[in-house]
MMTF fields as JSON, N, C-alpha, C and O atoms, coordinates in Angstrom:
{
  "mmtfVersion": "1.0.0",
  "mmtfProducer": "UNKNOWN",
  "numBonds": 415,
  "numAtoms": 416,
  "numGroups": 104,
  "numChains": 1,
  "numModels": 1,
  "chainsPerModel": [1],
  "groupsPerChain": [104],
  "chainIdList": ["A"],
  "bondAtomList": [4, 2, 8, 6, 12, 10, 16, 14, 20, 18, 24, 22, 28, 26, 32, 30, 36, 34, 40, 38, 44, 42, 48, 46, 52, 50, 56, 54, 60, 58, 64, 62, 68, 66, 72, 70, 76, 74, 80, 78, 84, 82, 88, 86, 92, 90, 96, 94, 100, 98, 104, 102, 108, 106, 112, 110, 116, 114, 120, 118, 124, 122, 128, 126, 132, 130, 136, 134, 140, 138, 144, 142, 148, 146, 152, 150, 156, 154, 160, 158, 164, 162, 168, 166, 172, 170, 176, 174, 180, 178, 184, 182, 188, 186, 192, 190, 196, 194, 200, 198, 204, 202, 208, 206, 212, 210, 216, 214, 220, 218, 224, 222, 228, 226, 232, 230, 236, 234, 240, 238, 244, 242, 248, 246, 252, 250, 256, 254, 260, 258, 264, 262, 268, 266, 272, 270, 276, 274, 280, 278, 284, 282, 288, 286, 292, 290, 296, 294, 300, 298, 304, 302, 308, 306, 312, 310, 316, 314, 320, 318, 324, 322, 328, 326, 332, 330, 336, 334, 340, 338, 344, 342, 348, 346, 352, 350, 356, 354, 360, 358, 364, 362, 368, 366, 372, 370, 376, 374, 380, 378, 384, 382, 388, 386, 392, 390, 396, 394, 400, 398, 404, 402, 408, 406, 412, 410],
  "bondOrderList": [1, 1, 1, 1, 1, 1, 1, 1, 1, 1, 1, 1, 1, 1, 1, 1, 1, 1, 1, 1, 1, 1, 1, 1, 1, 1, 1, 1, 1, 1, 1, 1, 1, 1, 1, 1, 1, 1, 1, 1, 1, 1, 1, 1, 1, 1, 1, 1, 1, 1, 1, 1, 1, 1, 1, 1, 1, 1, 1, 1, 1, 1, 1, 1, 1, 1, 1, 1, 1, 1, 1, 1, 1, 1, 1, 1, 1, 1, 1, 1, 1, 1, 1, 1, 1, 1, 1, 1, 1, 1, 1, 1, 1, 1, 1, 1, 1, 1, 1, 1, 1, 1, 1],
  "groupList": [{"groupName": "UNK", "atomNameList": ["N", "CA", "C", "O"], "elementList": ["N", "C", "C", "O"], "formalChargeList": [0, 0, 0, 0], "bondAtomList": [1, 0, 2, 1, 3, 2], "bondOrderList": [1, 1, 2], "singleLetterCode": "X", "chemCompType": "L-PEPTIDE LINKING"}],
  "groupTypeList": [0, 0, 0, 0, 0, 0, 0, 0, 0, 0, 0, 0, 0, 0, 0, 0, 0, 0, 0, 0, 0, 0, 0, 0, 0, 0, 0, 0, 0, 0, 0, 0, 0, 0, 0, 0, 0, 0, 0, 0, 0, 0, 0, 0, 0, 0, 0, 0, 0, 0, 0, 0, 0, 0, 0, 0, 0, 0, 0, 0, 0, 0, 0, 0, 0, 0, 0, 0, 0, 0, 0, 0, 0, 0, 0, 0, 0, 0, 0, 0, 0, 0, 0, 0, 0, 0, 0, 0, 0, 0, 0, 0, 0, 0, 0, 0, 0, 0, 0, 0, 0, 0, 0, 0],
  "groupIdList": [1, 2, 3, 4, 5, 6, 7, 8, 9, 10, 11, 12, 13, 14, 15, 16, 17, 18, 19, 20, 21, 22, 23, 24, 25, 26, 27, 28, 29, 30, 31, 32, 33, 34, 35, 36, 37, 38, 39, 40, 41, 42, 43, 44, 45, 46, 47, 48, 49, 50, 51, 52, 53, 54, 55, 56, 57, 58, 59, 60, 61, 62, 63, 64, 65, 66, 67, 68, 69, 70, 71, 72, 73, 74, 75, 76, 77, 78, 79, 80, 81, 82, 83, 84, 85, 86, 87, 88, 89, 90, 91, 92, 93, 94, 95, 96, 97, 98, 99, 100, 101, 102, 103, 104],
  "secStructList": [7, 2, 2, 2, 2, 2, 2, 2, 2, 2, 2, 2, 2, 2, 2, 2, 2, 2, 7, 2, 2, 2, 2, 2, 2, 2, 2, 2, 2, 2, 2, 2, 2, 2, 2, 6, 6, 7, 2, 2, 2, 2, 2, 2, 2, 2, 2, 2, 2, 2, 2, 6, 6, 6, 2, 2, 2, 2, 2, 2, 2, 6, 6, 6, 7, 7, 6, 2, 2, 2, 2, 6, 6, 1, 1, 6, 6, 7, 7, 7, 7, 2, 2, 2, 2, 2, 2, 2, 2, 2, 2, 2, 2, 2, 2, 2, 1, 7, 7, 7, 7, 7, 7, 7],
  "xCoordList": [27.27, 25.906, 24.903, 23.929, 25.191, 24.404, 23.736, 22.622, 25.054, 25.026, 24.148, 23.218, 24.106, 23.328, 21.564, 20.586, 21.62, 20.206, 19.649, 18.425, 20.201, 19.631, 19.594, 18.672, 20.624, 20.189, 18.985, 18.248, 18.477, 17.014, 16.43, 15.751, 16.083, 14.692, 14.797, 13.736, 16.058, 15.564, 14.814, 13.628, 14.902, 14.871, 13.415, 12.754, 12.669, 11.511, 10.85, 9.701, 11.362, 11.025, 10.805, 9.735, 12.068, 11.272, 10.131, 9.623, 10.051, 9.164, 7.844, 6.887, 7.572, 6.02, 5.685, 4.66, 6.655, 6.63, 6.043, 5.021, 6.831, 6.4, 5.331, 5.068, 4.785, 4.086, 2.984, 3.091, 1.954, 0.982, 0.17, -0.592, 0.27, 0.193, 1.211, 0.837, 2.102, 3.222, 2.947, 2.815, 2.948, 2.46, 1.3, 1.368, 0.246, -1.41, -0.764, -1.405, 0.449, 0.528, 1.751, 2.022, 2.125, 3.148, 2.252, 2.634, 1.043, 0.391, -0.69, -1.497, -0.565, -1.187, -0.822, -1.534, 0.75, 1.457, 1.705, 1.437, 2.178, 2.16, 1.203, 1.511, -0.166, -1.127, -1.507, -1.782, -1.462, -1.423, -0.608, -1.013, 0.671, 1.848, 1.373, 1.446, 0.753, 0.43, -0.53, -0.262, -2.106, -2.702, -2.505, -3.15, -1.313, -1.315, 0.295, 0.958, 0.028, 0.812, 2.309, 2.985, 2.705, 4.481, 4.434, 4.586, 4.235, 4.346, 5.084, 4.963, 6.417, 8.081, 7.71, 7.417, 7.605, 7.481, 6.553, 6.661, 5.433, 4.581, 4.712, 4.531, 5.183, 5.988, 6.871, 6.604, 7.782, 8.775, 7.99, 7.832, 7.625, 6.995, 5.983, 6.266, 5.203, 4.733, 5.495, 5.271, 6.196, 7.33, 7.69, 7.581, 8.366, 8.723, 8.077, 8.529, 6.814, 5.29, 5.426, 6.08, 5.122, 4.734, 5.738, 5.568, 7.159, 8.36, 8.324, 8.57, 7.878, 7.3, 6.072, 5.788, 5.441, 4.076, 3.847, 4.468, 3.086, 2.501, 3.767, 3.738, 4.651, 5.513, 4.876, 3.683, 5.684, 5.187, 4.955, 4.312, 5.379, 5.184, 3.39, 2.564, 2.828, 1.505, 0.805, -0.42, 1.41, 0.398, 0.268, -0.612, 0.741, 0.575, -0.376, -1.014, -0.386, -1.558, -3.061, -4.046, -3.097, -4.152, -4.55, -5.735, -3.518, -4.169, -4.583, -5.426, -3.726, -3.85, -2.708, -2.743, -1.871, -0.426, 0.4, 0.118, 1.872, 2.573, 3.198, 3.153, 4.197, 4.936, 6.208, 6.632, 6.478, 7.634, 7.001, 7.764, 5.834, 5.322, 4.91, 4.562, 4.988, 4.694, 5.31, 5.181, 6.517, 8.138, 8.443, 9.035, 8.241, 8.625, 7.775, 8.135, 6.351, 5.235, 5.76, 5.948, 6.156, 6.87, 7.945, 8.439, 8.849, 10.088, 10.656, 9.663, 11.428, 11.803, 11.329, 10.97, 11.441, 10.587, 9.552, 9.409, 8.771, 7.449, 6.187, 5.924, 5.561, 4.104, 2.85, 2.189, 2.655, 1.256, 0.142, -0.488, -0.616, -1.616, -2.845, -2.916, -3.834, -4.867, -5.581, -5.773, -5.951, -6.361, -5.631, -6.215, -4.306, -3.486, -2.722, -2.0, -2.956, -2.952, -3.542, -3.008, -4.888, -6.379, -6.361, -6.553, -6.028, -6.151, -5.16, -5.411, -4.156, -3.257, -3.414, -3.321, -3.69, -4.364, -5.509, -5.588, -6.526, -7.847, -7.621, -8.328, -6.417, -5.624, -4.81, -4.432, -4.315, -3.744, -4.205, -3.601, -5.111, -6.439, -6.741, -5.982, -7.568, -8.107, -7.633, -8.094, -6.022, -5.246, -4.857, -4.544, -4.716, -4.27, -5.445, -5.169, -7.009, -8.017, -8.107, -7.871, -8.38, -8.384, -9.288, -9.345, -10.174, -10.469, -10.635, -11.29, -9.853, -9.243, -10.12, -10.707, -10.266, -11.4, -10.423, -9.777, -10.77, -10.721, -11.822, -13.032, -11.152, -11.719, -11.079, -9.881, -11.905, -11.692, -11.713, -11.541],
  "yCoordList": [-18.054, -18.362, -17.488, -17.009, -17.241, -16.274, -14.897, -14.67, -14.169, -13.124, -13.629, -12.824, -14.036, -14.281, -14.386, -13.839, -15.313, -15.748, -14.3, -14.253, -13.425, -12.338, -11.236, -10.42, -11.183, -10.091, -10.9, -10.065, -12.189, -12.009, -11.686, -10.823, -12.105, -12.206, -10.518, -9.937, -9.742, -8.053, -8.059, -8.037, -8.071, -8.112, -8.249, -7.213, -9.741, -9.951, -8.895, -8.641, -8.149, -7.502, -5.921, -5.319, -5.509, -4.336, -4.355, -3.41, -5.277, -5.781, -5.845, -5.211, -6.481, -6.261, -5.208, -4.721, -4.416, -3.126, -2.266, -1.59, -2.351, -1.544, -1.917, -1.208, -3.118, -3.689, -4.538, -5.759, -3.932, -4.816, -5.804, -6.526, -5.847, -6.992, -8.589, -9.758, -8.181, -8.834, -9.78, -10.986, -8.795, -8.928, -10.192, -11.25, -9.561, -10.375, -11.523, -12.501, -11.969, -13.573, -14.147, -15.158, -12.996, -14.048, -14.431, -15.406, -13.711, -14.537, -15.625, -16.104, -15.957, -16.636, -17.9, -18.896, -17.771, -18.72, -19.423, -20.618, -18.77, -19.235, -20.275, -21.395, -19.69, -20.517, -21.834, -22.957, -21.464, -22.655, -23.65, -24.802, -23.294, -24.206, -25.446, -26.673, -24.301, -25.639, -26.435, -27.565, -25.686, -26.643, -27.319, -28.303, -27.57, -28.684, -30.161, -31.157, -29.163, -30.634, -30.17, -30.795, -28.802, -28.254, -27.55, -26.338, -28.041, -27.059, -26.609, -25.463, -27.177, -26.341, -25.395, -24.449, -25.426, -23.775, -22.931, -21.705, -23.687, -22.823, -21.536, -20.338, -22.449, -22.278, -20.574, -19.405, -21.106, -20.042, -18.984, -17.84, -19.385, -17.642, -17.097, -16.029, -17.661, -16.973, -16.256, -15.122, -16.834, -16.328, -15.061, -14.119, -14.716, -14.047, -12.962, -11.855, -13.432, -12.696, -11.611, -10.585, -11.712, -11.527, -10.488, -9.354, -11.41, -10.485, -9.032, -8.132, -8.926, -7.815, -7.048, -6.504, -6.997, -6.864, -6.515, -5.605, -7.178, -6.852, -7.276, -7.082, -7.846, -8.579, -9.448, -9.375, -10.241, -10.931, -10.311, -10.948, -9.382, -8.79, -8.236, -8.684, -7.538, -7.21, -8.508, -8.562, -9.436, -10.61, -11.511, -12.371, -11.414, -12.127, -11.058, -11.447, -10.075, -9.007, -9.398, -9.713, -9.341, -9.906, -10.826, -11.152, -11.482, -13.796, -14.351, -15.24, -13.59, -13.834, -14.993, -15.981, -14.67, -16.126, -15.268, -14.07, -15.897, -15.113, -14.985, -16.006, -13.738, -13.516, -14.942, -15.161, -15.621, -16.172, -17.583, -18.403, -17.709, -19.337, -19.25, -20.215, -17.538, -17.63, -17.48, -17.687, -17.017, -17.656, -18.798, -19.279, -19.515, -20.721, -21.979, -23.153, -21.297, -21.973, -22.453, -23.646, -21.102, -20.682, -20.639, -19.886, -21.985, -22.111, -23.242, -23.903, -23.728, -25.028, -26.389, -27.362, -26.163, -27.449, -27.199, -27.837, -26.11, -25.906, -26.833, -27.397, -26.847, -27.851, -27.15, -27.498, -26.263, -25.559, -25.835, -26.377, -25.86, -26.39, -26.049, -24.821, -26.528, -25.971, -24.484, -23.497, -24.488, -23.385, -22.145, -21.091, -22.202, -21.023, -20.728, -19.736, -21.832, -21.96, -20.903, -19.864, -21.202, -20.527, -19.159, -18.337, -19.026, -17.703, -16.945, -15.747, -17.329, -16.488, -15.782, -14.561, -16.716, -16.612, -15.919, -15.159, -16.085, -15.172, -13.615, -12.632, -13.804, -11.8, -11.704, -10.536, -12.376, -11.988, -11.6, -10.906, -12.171, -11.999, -10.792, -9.843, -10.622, -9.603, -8.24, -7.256, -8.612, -7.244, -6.976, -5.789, -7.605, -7.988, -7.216, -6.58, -7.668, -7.113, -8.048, -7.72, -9.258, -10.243, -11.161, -11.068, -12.3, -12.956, -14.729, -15.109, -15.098, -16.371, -17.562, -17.704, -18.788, -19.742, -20.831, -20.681, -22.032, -23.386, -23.638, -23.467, -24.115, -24.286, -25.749, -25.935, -26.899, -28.134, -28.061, -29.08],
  "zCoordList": [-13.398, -13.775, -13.016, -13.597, -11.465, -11.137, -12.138, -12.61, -12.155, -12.634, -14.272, -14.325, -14.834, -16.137, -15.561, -16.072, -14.303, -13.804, -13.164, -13.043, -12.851, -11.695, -12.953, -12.936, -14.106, -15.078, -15.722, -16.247, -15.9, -16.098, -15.671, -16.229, -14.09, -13.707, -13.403, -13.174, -13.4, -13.765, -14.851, -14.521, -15.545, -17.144, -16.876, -16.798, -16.681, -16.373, -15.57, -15.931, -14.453, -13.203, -14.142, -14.228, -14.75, -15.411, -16.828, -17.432, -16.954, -18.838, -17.717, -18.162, -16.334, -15.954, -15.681, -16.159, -14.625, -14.23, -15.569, -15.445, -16.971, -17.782, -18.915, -19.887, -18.622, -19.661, -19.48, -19.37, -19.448, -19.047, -19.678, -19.034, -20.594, -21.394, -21.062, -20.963, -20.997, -20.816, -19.095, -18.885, -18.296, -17.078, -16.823, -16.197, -17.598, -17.862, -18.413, -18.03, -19.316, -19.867, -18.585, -17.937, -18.739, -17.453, -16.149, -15.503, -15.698, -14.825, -15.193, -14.397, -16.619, -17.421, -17.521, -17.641, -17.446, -17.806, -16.602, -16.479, -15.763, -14.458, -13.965, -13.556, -14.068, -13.541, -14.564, -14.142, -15.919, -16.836, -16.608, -16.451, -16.565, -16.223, -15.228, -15.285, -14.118, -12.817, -13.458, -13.867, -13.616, -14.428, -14.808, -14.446, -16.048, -16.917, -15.983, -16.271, -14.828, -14.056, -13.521, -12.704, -14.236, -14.079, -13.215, -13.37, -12.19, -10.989, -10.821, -10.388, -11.038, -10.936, -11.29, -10.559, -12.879, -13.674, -13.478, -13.479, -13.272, -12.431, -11.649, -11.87, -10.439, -8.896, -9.396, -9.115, -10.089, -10.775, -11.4, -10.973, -12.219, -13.165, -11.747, -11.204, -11.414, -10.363, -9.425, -9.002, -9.206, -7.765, -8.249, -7.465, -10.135, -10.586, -11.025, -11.319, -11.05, -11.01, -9.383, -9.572, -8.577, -7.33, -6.866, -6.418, -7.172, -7.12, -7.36, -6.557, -8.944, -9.655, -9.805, -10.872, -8.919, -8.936, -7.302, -6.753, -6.758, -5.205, -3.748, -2.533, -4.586, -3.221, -2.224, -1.931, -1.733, -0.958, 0.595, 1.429, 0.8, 2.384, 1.803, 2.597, 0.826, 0.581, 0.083, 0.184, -0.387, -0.804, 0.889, 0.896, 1.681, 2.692, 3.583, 4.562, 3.256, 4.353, 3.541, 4.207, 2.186, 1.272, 1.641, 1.702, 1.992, 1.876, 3.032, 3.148, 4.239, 5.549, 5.679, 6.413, 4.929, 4.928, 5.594, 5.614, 6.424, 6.313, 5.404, 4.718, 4.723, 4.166, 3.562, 2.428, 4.808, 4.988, 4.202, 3.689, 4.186, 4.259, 2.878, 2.199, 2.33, 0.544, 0.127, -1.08, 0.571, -0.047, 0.078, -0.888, 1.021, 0.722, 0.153, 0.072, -0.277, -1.124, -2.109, -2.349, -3.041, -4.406, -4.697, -5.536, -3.611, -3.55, -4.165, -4.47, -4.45, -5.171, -4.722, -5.385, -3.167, -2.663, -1.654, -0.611, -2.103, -2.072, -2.376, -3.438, -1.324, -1.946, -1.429, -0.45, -2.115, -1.879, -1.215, -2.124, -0.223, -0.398, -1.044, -1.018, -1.604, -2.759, -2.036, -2.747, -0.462, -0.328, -0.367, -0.618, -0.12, 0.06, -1.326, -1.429, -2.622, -3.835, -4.251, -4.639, -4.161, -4.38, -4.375, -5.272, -2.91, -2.484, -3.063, -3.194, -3.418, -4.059, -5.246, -5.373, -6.229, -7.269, -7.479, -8.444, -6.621, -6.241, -6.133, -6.355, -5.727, -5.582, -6.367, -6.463, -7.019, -7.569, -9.52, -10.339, -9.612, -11.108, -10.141, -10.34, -9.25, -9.134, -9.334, -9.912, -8.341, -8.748, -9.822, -9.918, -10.783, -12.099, -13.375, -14.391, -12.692, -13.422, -14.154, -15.317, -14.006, -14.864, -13.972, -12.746, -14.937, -14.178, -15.419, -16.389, -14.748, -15.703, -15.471, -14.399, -16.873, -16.132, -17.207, -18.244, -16.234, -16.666, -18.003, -17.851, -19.47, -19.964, -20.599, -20.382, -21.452, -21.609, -23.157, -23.826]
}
């Protein structure tokens, strides 16, 4: 089962690298997910986000987190707290070039 789980999240890892569109909904989805209450999945596409994109050794020089404490944010039994939530997200739209809003 590994080997099926790690040829995705490549899979995922080169489709952001080469696609930015793709990229822009997967950090879309990510943050929606939590919104609407799924933090698991959330948690995950983000992680898988970050992975592919800025890493976590550059998202922790950004956030002022360590490295280690945003891996284990975005970890299975991870519990975020809203500011270091925030901030993540805050850099991560930005780097992204996006800037996303709560709408009802």
């Amino acid at each position: 089962m590994k080997v099926k789980t790690k040829r995705f999240h490549d899979l995922i890892h080169r489709q952001v690298k080469t696609d930015k569109k793709f990229a822009e909904a997967l950090l879309r989805e990510g943050i929606d997910a939590m919104l609407s209450g799924n933090m698991e999945t959330g948690k995950t596409i983000l992680r898988d986000y970050i992975k592919a994109t800025v890493g976590f050794e550059k998202l922790g020089e950004a956030t002022g987190a360590p490295p280690k404490s945003l891996i284990r944010m975005f970890g299975p039994r991870g519990n975020p707290q809203a500011k270091n939530l925030f901030a993540v997200i805050g850099y991560l739209q930005k780097r992204a070039g996006l800037e996303l809003h709560v709408t009802g």
